[in-house]
N, C-alpha and C positions, 0 to 999 in steps of 0.2 A: 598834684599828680602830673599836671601836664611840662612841670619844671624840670619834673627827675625823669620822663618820658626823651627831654630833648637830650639826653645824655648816649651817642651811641650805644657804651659800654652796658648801659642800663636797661636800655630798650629794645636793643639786640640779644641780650643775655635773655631778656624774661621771655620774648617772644621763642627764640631757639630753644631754652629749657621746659619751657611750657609744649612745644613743640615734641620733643624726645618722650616729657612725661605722657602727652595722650598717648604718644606710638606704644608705649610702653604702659602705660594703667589701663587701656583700652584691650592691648595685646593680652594683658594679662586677665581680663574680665571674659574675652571672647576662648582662650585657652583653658579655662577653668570650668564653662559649659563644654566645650568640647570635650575634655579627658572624661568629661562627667558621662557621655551620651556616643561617643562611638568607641569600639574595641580599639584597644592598645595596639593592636596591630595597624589599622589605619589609622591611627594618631600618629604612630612611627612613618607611614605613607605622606601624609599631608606633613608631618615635620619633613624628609628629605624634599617634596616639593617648595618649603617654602625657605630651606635652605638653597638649594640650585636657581631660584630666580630671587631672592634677595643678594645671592653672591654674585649674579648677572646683573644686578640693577644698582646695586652700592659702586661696583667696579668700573659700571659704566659713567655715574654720577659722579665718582672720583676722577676720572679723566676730563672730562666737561667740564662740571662745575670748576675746578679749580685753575684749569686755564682760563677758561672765562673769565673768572673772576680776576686772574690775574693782568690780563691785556684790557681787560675793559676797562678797571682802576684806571689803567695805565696811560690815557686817553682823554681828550675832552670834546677828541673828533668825534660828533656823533654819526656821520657818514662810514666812520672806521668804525664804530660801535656796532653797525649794523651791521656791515659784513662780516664782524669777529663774530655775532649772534648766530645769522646766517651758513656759516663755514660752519661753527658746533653744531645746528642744528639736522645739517646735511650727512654731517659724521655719524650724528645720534642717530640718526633713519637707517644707515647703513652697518652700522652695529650691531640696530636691533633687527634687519632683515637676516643678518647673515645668522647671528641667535635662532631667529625662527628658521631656519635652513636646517640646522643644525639639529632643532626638536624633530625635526621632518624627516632628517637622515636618521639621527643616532638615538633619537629619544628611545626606543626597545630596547637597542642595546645598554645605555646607563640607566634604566629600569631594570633591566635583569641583573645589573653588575651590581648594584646596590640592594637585591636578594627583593626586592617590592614586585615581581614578575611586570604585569603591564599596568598594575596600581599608578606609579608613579607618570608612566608617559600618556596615561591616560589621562592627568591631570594637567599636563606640558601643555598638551594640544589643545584644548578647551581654553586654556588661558594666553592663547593664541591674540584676540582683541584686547587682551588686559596689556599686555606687551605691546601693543601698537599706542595704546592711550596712554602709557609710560613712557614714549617718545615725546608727546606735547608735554606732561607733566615734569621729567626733570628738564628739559629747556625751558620753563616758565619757572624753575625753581633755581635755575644758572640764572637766568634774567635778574630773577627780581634779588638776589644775594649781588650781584654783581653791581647792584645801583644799590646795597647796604639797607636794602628792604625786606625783612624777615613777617613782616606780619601775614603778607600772604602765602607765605612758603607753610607759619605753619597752618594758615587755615584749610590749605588744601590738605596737609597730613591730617588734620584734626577729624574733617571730613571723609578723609577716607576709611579712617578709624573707628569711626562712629558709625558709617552706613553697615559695615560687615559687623560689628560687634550688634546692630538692631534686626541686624536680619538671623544670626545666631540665637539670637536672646527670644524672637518671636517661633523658632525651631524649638526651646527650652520649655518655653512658657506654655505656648500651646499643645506640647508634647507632638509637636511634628518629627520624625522620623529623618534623621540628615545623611543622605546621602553623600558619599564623599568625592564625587564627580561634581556635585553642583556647587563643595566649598569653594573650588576650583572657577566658577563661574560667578560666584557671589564676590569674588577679591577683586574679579575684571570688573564688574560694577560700581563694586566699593572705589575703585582707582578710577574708572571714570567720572564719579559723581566729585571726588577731591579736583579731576584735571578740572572742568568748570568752574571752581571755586578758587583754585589757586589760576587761572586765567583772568577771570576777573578780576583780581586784586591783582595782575600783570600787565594790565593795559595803558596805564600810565607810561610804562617803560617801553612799549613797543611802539615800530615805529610803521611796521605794515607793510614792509620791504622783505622780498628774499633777494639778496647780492651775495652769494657765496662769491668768494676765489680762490683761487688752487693755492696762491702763497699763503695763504691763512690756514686753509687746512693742512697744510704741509706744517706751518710754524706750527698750531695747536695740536698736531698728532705727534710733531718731532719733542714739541715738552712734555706733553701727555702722555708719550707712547711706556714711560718709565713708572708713570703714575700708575696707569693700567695696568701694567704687569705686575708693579707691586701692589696695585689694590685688591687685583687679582690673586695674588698669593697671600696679603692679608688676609681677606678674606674666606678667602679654604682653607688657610691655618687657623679661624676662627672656630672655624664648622667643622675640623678636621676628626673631631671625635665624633660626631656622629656619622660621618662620611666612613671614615676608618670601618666605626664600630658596624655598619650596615654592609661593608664590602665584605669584612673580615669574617665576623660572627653570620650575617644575612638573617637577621630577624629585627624584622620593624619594630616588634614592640620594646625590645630594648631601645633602639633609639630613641622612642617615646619619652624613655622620662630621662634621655641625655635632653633632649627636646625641653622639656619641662624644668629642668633644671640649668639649661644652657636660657631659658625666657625670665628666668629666675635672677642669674647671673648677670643679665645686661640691665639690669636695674644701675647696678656698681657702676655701667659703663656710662650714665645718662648724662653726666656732668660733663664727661669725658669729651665726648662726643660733640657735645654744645659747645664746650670751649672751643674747639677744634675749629668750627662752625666760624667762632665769632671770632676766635684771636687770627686765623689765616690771613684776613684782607689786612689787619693791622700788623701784623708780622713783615709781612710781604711789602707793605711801606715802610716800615721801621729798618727792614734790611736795605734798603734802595735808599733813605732819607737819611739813619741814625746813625746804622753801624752797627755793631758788633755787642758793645755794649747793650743796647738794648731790647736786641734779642735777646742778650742773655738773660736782662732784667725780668721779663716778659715769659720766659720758658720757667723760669724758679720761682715766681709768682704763681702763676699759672699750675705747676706742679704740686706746690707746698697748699695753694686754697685746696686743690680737688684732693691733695690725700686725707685733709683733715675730714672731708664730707666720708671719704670710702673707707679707711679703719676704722671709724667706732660701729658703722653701718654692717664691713660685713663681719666684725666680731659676734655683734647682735646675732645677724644669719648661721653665723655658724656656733653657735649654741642652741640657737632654738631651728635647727636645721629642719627637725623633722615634722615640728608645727608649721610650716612655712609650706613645706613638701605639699603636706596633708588639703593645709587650706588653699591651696595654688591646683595640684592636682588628683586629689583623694589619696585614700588609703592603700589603691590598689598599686599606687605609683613610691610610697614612704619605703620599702625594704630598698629597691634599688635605687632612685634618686637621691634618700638623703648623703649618703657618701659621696655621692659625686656631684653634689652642692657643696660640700664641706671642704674638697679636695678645689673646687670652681674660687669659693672666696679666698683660699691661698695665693692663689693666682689674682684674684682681684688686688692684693695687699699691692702689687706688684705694674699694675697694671697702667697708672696714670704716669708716671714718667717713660716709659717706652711708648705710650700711644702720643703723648704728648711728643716726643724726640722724631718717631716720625711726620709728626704734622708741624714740625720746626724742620727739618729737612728738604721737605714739600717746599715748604713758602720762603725758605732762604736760595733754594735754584740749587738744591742736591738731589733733586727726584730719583738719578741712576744708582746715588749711594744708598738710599733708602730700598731702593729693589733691589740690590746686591744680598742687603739686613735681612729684607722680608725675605727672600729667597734659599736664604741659607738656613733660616729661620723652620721657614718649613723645610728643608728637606732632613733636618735634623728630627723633627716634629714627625715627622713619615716614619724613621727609621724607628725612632725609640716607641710611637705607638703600636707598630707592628707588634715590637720586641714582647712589650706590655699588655697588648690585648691577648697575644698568646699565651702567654704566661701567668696575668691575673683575670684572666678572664673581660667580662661586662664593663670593670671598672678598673678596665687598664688603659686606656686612651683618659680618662680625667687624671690618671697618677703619671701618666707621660706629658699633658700641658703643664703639671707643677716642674716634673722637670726643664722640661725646652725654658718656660720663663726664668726657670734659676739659673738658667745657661745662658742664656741669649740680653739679660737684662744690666750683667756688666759690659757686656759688649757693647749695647746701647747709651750706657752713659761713659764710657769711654770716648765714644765717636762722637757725643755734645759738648764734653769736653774739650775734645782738643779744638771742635770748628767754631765755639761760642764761648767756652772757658767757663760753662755753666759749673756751678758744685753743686756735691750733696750738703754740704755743712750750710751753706747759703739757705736752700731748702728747709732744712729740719728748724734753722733759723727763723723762715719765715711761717713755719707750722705753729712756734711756740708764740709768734707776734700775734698768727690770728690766732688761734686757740685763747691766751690772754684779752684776746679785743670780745670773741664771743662769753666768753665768762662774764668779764667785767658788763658786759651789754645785757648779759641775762639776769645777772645780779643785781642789776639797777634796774631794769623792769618787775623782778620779783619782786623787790621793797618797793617800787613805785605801785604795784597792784594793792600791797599790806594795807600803806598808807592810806 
């Protein structure tokens, strides 16, 4: 074990996918006593709050993490290491102060605009210290990825995922009564008890110096500053249906089981996501060391293993759509979410070479061409959910992301194309190499058990 451990590839991949799976088998144990135990209506509330600060803390991580990780690779000064720590961490303080500004000013107002009255800013403000302890938390999670150390990154998520899913579970069990102001309080906890835990596994890599300077945050916001707008706009073109669907329509419990089926959905994405994770630091040396070639090697690889995991997976989902619904979040949520789970894994078919194209963007040094993508992306995305929700109702912002991804996904490999020379036929290529490797591997395990 300890042989196939020294293997970056191997030990980064288990830690990060292991990492995605709690956020996600965990998310999905703590959402399933939930729909079980508060009205659709504040299920739809606590979904809009955990969309507005997961798109504020993904968007922020996307900017940090990823220059971090890029200068400090880049490095062997650890004098310079410090200050590049330093300079992120100063940004990240300042980010998150102006966010909480922002809850202080406008929280009423994008409470009432998303139809939740003062539900939703009621829940802003309370998780006021959860926001502050996300500050030490993703700078402990740039640290330790930037020194190509994943085990603590995921045991603080594992942790945080575990405290809020035992505090929920002891609400179920004991038939305690959950108020939806102190889920809000239970997640700041749950987030502090992970920063401890992913500190601790950080301490190797610190050095106990704050030396910020002005040219480091200047150079990390001037590379950053592309990331964040486009992460920023990824991510509310993620969320965009239940954002839409809560401006447009104004009933929580609809977004409930977009909610439900949008937690359903990032299942498809978990591979994706980890890649993402693990191939960035190797990319970003492959493009600086190798050339051209090897990103491209690395991007069809990369594409061709994760499609072969997400097509048979979400064929599976969308035939047994509404058994999925049912056991994720009851009966009350099966009429309107199985369709827009069904409409979700279309989109999923779809989804691993455009995610993958912008995190090969990212780490080859096109972050502006990537916000350009994301950007146009959404506002196409705006236009036609409007169009959609008016017109088909509930379940017209899920029949507007199958379109944007049918539009927007030759775009995307156009533009790998031309900067990497990536193909599709390389791809489907390298689906039918692994596909034939997991066969023959299962085949010869099956007759190895016979025997």
């Amino acid at each position: 074990m300890k042989k196939y451990f020294s293997s970056y590839w191997i030990r980064s991949a288990f830690y990060t996918v292991s990492q995605r799976l709690s956020i996600t088998l965990f998310g999905f144990f703590s959402l399933m006593i939930l729909a079980r135990h508060i009205l659709p209506e504040s299920m739809g509330i606590w979904a809009l709050f955990t969309v507005v600060t997961t798109v504020f803390e993904t968007t922020k991580v996307g900017l940090l993490k990823n220059a971090h990780i890029l200068y400090v690779t880049g490095t062997q000064d650890t004098h310079q290491k410090t200050v590049i720590a330093s300079s992120s961490l100063l940004i990240n303080a300042t980010i998150t102060l102006i966010f909480i500004l922002l809850i202080l000013l406008c929280g009423s107002w994008l409470s009432k605009l998303l139809g939740s009255g003062e539900g939703l800013n009621t829940l802003l403000h309370l998780f006021i210290p959860g926001l502050i302890a996300m500050v030490i938390f993703s700078h402990m999670e740039a640290i330790s990825q930037s020194h190509l150390d994943f085990k603590g990154v995921f045991a603080g998520y594992f942790v945080r995922q575990v405290v809020f899913f035992a505090i929920v579970a002891y609400h179920a069990i004991f038939k305690v009564p959950i108020a939806l102001e102190r889920l809000s309080i239970y997640w700041s906890i749950s987030i502090l008890a992970g920063t401890v835990f992913i500190y601790w596994y950080s301490r190797p890599h610190l050095h106990n110096k704050f030396n910020p300077s002005l040219g480091w945050i200047k150079k990390i916001t001037g590379y950053g500053k592309y990331i964040f707008a486009s992460g920023l706009i990824s991510n509310l073109y993620t969320n965009m249906d239940q954002l839409m669907t809560a401006g447009v329509m104004k009933l929580p419990a609809v977004v409930a089981s977009y909610n439900i089926s949008n937690r359903i959905n990032a299942v498809i994405d978990v591979p994706s996501f980890a890649a993402a994770d693990v191939i960035f630091p190797k990319v970003s040396m492959a493009s600086a060391l190798e050339g051209e070639g090897k990103v491209k090697y690395l991007y069809e690889r990369m594409v061709a293993l994760l499609s072969c995991f997400v097509v048979p997976l979400t064929l599976v989902i969308i035939i047994f759509a509404k058994w999925v619904v049912l056991v994720v979040g009851g009966k009350q949520y099966v009429s309107q979410a199985t369709p827009i789970l069904q409409l979700y894994m279309i989109t999923g078919l779809l989804r691993p070479m455009q995610n993958q194209a912008a995190n090969l963007l990212n780490s080859i040094g096109k972050p502006a061409l990537c916000f350009i993508l994301n950007a146009v992306t959404l506002g196409a995305n705006l236009f036609i959910s409007y169009l959609c929700i008016k017109h088909f109702g509930y379940i017209g912002a899920a029949i507007a992301s199958v379109f944007t991804y049918g539009i927007s996904l030759p775009v995307w490999y156009y533009v790998v194309k031309r900067l990497v020379g990536a193909e599709a036929r390389n791809i489907i290529a390298y689906m039918r190499e692994y596909y034939s490797l997991f066969f023959k591997k299962g085949l010869g395990l099956i007759l190895g058990l016979k025997s």
